[in-house]
Backbone as XML, in Angstrom:
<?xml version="1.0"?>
<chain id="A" units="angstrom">
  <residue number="1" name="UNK">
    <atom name="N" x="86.003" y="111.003" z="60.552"/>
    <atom name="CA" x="85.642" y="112.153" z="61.362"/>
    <atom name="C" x="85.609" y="111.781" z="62.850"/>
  </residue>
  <residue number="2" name="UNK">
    <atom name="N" x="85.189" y="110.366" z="63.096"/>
    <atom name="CA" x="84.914" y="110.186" z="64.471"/>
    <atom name="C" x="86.438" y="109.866" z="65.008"/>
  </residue>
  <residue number="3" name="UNK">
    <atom name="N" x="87.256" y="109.600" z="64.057"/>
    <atom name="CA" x="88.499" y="109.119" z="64.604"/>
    <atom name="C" x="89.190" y="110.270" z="65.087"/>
  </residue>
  <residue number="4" name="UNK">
    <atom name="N" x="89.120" y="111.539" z="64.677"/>
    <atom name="CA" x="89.949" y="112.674" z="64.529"/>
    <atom name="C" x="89.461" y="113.199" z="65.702"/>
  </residue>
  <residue number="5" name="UNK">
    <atom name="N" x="88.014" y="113.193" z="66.268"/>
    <atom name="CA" x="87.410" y="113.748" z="67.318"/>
    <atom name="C" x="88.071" y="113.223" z="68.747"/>
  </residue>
  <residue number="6" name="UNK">
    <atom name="N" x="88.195" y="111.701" z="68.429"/>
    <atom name="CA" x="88.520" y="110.959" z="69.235"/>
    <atom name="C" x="89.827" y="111.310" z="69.416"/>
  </residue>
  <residue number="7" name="UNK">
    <atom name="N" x="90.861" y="111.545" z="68.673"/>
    <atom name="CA" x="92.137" y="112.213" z="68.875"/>
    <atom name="C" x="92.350" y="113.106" z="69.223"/>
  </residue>
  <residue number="8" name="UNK">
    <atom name="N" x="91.909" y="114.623" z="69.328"/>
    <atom name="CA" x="91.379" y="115.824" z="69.950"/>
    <atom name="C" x="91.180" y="115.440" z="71.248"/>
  </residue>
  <residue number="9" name="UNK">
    <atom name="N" x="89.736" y="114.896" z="71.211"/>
    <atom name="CA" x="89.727" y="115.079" z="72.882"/>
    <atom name="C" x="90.902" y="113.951" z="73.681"/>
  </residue>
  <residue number="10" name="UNK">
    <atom name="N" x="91.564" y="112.862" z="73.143"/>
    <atom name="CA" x="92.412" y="112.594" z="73.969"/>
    <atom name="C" x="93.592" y="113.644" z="74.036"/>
  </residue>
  <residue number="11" name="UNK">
    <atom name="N" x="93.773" y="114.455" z="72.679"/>
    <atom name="CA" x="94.841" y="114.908" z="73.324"/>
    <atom name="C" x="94.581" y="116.321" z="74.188"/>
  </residue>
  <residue number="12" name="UNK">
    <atom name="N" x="93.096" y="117.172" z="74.185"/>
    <atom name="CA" x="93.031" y="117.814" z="75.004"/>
    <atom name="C" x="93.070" y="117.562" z="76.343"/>
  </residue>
  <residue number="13" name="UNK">
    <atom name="N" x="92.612" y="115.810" z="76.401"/>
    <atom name="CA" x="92.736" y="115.621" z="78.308"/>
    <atom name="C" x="94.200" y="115.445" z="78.634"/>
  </residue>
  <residue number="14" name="UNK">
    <atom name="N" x="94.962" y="115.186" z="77.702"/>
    <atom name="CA" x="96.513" y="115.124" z="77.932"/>
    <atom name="C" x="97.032" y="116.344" z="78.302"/>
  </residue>
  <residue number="15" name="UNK">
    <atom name="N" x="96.504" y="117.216" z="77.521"/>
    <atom name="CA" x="97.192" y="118.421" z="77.475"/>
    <atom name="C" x="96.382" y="118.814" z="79.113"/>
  </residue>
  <residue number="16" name="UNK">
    <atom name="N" x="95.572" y="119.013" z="79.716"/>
    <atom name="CA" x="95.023" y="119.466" z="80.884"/>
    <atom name="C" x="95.356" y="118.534" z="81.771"/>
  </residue>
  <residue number="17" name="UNK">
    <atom name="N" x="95.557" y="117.255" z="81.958"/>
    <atom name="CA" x="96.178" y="116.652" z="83.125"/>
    <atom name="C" x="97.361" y="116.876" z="82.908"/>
  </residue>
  <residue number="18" name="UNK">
    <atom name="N" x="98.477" y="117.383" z="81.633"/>
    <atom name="CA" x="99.898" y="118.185" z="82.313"/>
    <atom name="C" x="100.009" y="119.115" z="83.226"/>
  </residue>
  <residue number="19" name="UNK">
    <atom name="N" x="98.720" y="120.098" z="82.282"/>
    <atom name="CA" x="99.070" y="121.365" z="82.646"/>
    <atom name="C" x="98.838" y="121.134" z="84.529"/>
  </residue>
  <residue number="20" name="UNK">
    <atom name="N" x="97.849" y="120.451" z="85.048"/>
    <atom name="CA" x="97.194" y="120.469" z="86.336"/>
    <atom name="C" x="98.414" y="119.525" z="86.883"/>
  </residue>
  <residue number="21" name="UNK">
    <atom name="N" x="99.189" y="118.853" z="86.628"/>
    <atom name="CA" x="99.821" y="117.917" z="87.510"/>
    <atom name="C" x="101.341" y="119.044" z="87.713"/>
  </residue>
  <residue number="22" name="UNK">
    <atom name="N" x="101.062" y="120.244" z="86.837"/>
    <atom name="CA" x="102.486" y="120.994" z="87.793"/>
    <atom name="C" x="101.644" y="122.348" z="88.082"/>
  </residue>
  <residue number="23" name="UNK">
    <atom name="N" x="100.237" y="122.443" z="88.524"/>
    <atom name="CA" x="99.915" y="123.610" z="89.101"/>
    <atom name="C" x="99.974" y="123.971" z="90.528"/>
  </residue>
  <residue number="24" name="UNK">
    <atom name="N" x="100.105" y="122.352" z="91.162"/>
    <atom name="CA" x="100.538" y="123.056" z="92.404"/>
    <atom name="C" x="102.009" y="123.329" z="93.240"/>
  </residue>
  <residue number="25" name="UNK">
    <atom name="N" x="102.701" y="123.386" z="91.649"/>
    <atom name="CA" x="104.411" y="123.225" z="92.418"/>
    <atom name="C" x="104.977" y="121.650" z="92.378"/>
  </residue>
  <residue number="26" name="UNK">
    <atom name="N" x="104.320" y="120.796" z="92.655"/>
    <atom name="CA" x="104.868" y="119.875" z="92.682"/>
    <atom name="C" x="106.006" y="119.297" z="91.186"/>
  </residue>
  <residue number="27" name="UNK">
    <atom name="N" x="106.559" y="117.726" z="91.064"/>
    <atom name="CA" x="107.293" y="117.501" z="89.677"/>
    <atom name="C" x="106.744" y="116.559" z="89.652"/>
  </residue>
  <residue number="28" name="UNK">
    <atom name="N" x="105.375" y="116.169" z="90.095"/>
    <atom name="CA" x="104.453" y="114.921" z="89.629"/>
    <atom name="C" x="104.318" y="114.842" z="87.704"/>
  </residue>
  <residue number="29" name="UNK">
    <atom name="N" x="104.396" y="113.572" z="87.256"/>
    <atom name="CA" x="104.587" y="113.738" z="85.813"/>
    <atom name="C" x="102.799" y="113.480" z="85.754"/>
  </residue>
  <residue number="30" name="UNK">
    <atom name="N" x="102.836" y="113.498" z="84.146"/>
    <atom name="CA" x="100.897" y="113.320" z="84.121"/>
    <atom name="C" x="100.484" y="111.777" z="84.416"/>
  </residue>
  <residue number="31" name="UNK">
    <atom name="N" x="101.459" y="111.007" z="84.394"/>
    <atom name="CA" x="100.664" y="109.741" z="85.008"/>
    <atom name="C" x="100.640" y="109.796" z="86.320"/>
  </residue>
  <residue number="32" name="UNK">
    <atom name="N" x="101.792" y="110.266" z="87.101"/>
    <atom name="CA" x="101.287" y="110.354" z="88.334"/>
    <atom name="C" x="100.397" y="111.390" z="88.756"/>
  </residue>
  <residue number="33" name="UNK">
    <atom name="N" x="100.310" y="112.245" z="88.466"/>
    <atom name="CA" x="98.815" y="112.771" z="88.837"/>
    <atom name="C" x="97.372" y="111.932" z="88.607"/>
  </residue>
  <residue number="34" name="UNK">
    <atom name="N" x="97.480" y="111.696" z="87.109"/>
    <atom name="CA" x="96.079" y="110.698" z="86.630"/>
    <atom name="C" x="96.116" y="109.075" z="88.149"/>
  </residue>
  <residue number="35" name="UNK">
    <atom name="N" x="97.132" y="108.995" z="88.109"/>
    <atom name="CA" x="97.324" y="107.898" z="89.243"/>
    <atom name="C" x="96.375" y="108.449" z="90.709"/>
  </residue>
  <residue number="36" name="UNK">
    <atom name="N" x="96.999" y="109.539" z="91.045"/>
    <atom name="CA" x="96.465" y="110.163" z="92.112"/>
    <atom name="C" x="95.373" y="110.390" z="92.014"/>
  </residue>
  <residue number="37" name="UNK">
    <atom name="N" x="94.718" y="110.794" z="91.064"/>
    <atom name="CA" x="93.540" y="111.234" z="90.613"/>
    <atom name="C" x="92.385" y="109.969" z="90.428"/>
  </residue>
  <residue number="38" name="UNK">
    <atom name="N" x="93.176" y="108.659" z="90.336"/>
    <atom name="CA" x="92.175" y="107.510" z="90.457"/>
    <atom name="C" x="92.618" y="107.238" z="91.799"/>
  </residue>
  <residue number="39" name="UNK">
    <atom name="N" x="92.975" y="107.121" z="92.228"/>
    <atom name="CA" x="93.537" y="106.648" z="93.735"/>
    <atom name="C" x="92.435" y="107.329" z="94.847"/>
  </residue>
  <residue number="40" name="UNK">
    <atom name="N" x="92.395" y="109.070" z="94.948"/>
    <atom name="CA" x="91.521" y="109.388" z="95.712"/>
    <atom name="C" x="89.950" y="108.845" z="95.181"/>
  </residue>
  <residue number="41" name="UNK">
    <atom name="N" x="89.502" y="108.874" z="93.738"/>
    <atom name="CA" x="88.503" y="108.249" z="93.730"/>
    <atom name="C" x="88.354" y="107.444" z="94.425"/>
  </residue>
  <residue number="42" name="UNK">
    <atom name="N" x="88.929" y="106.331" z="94.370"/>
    <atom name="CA" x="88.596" y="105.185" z="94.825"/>
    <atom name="C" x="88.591" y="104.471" z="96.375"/>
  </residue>
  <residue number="43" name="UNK">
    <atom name="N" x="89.481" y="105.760" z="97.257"/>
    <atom name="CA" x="89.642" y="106.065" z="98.616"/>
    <atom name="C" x="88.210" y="106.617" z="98.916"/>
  </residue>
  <residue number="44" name="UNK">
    <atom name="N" x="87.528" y="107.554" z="97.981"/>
    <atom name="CA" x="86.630" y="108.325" z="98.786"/>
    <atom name="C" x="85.439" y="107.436" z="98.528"/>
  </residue>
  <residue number="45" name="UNK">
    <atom name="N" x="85.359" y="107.082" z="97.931"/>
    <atom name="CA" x="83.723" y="105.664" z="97.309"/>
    <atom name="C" x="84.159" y="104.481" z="98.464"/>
  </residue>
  <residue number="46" name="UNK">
    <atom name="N" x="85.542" y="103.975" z="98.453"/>
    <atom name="CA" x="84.862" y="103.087" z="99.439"/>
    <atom name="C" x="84.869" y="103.696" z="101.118"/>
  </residue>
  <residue number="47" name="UNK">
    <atom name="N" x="85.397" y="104.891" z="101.140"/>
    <atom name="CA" x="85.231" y="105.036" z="102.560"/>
    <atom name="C" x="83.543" y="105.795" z="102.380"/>
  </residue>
  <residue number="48" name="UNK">
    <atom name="N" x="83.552" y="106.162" z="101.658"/>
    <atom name="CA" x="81.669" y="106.595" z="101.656"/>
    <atom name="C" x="80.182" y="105.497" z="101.491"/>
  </residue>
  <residue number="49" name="UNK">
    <atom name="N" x="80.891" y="104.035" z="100.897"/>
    <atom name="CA" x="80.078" y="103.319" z="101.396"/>
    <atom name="C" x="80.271" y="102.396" z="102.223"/>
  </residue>
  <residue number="50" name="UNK">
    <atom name="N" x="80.957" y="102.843" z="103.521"/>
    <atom name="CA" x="81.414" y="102.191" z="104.495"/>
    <atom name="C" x="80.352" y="102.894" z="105.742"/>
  </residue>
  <residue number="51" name="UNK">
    <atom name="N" x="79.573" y="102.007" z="106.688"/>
    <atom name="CA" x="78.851" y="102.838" z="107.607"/>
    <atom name="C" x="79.349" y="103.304" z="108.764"/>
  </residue>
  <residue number="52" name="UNK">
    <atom name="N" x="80.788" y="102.609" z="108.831"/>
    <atom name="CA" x="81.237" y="103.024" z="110.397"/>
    <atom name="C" x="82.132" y="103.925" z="110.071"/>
  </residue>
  <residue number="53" name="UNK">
    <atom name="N" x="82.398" y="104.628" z="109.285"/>
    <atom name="CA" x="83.540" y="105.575" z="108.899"/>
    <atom name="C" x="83.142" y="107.371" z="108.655"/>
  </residue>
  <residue number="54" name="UNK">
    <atom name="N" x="81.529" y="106.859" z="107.972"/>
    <atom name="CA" x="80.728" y="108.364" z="107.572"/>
    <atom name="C" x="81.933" y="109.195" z="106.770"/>
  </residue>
  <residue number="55" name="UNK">
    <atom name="N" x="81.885" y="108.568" z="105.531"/>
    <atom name="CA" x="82.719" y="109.280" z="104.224"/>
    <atom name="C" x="82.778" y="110.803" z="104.069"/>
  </residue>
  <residue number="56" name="UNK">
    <atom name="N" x="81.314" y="111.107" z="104.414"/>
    <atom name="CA" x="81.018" y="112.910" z="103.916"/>
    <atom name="C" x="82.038" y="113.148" z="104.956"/>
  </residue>
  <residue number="57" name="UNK">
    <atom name="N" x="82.453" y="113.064" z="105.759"/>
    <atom name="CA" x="83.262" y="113.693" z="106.910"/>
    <atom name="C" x="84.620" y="113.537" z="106.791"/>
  </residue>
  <residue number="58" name="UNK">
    <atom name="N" x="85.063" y="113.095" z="105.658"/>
    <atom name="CA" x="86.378" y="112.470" z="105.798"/>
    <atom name="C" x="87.120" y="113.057" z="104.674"/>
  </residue>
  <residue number="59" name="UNK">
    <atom name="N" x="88.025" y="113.993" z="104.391"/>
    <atom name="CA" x="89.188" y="114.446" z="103.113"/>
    <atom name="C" x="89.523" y="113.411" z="102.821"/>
  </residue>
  <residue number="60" name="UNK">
    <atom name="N" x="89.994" y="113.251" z="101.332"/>
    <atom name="CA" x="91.128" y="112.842" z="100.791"/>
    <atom name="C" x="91.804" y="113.456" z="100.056"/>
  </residue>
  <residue number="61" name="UNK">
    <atom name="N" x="93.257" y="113.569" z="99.966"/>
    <atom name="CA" x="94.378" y="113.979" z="99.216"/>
    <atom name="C" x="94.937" y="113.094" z="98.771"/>
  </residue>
  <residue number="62" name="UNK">
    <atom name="N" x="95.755" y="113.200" z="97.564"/>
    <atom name="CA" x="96.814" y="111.663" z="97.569"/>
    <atom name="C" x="97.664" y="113.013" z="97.036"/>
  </residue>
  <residue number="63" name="UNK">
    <atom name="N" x="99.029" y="112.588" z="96.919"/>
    <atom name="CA" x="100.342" y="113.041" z="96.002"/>
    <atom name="C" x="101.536" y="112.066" z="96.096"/>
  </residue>
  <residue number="64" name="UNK">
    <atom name="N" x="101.476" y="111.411" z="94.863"/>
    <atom name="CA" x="102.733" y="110.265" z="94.478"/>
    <atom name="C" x="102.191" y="109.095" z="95.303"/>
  </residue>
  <residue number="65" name="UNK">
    <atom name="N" x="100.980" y="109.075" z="94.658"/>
    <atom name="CA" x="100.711" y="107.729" z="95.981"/>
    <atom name="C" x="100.530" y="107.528" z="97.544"/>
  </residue>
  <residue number="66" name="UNK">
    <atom name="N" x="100.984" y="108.695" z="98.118"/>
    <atom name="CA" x="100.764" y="109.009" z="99.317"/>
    <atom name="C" x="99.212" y="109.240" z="99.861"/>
  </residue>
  <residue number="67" name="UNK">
    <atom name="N" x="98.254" y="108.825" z="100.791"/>
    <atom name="CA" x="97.082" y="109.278" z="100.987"/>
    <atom name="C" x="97.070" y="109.988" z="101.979"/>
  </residue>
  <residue number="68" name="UNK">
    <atom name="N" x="96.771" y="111.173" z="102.313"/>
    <atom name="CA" x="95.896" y="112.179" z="103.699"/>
    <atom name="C" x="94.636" y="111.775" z="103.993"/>
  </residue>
  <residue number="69" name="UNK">
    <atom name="N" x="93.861" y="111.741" z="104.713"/>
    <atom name="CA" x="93.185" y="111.700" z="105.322"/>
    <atom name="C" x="92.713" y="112.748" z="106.603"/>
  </residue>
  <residue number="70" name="UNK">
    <atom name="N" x="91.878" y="113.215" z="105.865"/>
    <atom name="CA" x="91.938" y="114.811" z="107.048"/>
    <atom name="C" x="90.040" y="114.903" z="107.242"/>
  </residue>
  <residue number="71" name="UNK">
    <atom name="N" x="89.771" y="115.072" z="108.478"/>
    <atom name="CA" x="88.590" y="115.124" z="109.269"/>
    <atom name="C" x="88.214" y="114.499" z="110.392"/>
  </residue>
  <residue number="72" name="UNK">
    <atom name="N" x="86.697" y="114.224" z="110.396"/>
    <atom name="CA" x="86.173" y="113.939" z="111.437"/>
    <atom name="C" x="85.666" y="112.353" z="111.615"/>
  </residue>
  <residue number="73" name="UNK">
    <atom name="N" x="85.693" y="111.544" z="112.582"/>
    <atom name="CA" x="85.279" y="110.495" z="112.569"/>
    <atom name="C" x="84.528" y="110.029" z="113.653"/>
  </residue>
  <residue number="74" name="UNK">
    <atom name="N" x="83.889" y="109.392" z="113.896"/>
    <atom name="CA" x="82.830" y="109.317" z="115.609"/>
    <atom name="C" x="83.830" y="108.296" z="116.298"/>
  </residue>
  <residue number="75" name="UNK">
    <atom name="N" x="84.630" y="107.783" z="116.071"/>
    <atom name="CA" x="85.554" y="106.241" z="116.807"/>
    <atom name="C" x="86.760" y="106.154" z="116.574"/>
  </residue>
  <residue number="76" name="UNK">
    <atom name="N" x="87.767" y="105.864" z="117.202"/>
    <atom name="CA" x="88.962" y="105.453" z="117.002"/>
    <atom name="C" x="88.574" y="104.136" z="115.986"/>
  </residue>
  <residue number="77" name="UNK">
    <atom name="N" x="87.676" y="103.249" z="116.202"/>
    <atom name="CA" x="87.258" y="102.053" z="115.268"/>
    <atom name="C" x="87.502" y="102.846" z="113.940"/>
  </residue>
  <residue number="78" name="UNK">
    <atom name="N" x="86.400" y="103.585" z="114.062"/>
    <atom name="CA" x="85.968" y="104.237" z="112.631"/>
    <atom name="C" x="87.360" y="104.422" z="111.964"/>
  </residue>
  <residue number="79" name="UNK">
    <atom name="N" x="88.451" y="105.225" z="112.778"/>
    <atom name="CA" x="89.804" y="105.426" z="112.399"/>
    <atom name="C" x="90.522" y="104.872" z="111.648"/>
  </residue>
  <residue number="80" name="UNK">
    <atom name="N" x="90.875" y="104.143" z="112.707"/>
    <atom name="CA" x="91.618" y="102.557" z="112.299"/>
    <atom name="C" x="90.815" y="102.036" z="110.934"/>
  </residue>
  <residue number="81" name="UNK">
    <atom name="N" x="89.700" y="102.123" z="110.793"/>
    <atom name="CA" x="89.113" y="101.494" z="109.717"/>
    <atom name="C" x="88.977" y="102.562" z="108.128"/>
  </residue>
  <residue number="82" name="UNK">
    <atom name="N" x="89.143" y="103.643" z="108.461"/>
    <atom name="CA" x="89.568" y="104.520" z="107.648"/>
    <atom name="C" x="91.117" y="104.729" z="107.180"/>
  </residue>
  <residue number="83" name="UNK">
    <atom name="N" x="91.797" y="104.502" z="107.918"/>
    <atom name="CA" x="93.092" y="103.998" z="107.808"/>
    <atom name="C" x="93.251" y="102.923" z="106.944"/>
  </residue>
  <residue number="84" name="UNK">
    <atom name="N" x="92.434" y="101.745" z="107.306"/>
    <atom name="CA" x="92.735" y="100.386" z="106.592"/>
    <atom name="C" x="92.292" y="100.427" z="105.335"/>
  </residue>
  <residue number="85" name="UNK">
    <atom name="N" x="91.277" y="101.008" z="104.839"/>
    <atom name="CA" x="90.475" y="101.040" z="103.741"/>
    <atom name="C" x="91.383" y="102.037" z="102.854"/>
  </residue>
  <residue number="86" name="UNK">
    <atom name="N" x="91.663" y="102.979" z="103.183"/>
    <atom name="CA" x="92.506" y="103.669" z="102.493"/>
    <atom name="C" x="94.089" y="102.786" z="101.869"/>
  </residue>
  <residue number="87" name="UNK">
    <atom name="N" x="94.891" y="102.102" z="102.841"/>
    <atom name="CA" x="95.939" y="101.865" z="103.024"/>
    <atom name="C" x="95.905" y="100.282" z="102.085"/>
  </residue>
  <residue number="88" name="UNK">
    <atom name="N" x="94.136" y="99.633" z="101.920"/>
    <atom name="CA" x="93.680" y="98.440" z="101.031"/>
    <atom name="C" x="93.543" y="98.987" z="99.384"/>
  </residue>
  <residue number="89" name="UNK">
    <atom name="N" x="93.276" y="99.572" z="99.581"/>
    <atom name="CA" x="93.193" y="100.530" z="98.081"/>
    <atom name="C" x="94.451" y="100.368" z="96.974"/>
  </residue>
  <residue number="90" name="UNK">
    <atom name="N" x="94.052" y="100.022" z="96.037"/>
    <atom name="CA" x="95.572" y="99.796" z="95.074"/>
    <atom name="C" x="95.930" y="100.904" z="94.488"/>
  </residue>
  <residue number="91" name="UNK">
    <atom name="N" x="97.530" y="100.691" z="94.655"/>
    <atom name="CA" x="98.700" y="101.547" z="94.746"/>
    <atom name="C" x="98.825" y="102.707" z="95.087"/>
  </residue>
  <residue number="92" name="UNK">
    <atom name="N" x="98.654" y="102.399" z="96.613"/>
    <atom name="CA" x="98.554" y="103.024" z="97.709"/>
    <atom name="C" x="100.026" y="102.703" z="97.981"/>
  </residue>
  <residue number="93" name="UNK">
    <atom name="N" x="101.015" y="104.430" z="97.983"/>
    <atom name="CA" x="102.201" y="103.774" z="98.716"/>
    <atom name="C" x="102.334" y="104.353" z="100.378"/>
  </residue>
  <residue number="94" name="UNK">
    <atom name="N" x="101.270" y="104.693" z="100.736"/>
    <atom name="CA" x="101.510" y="104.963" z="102.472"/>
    <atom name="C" x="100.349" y="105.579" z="102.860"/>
  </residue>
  <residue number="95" name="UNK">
    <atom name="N" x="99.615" y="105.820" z="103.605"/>
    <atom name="CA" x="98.593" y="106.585" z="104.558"/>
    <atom name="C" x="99.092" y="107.642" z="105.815"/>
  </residue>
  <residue number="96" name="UNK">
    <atom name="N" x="98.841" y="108.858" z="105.502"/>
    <atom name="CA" x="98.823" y="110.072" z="106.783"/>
    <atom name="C" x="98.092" y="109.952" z="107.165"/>
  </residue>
  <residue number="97" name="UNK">
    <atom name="N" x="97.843" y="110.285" z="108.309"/>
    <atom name="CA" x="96.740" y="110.319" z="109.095"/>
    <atom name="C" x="96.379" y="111.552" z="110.045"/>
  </residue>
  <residue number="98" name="UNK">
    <atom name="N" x="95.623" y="111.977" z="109.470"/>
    <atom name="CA" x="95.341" y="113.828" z="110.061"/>
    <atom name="C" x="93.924" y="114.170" z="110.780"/>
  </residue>
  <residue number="99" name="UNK">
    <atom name="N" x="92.976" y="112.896" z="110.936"/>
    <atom name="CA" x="91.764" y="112.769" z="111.434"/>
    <atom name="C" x="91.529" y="112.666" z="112.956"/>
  </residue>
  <residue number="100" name="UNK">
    <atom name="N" x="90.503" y="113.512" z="113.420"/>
    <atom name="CA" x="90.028" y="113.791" z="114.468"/>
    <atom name="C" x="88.786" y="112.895" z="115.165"/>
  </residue>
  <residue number="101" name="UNK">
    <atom name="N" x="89.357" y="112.349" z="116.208"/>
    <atom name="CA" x="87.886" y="111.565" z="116.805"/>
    <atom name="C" x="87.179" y="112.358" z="117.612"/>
  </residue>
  <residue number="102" name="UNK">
    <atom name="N" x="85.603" y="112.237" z="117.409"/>
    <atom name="CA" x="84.933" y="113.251" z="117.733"/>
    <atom name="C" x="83.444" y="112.049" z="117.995"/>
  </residue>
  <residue number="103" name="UNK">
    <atom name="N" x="83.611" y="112.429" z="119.449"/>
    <atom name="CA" x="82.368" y="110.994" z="119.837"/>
    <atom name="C" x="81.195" y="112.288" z="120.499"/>
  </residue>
</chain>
């Protein structure tokens, strides 16, 4: 019984990270979405426990590996360091940069 449950819900999360990896138009397949989908995690945790960057202030997007970065930051430092942290992040294939310095 527990095995069958366990098969269900994997294949319901299969079936919902398809359906979501072509809702916005894109031809991302479901690993690359699930990819993207760990990728911004892991962009937004470490830029949120970073103190010179102030995370709450900061978007992330990814698509195909690509990261955005869209908001506010108090420093060009902060920038640059939001940049780097993002761009340190694994399989990361590039960083945009759409953020506003605001001292």
């Amino acid at each position: 019984m527990r095995t069958v449950r366990l098969l269900c819900t994997g294949m319901l999360l299969s079936f919902l990270l398809g359906c979501q990896a072509y809702s916005d138009g894109s031809t991302r397949t479901t690993g690359e979405f699930a990819d993207d989908v760990q990728i911004k995690a892991a962009v937004k945790l470490r830029l949120l426990n970073d103190p010179e960057v102030k995370g709450l202030q900061v978007g992330v997007s990814v698509a195909k590996g690509v990261v955005t970065l869209r908001g506010r930051v108090p420093s060009d430092y902060a920038r640059q360091k939001a940049l780097r942290i993002a761009g340190e992040t694994g399989s990361v294939n590039g960083v945009e940069d759409r953020l506003t310095i605001v001292e």
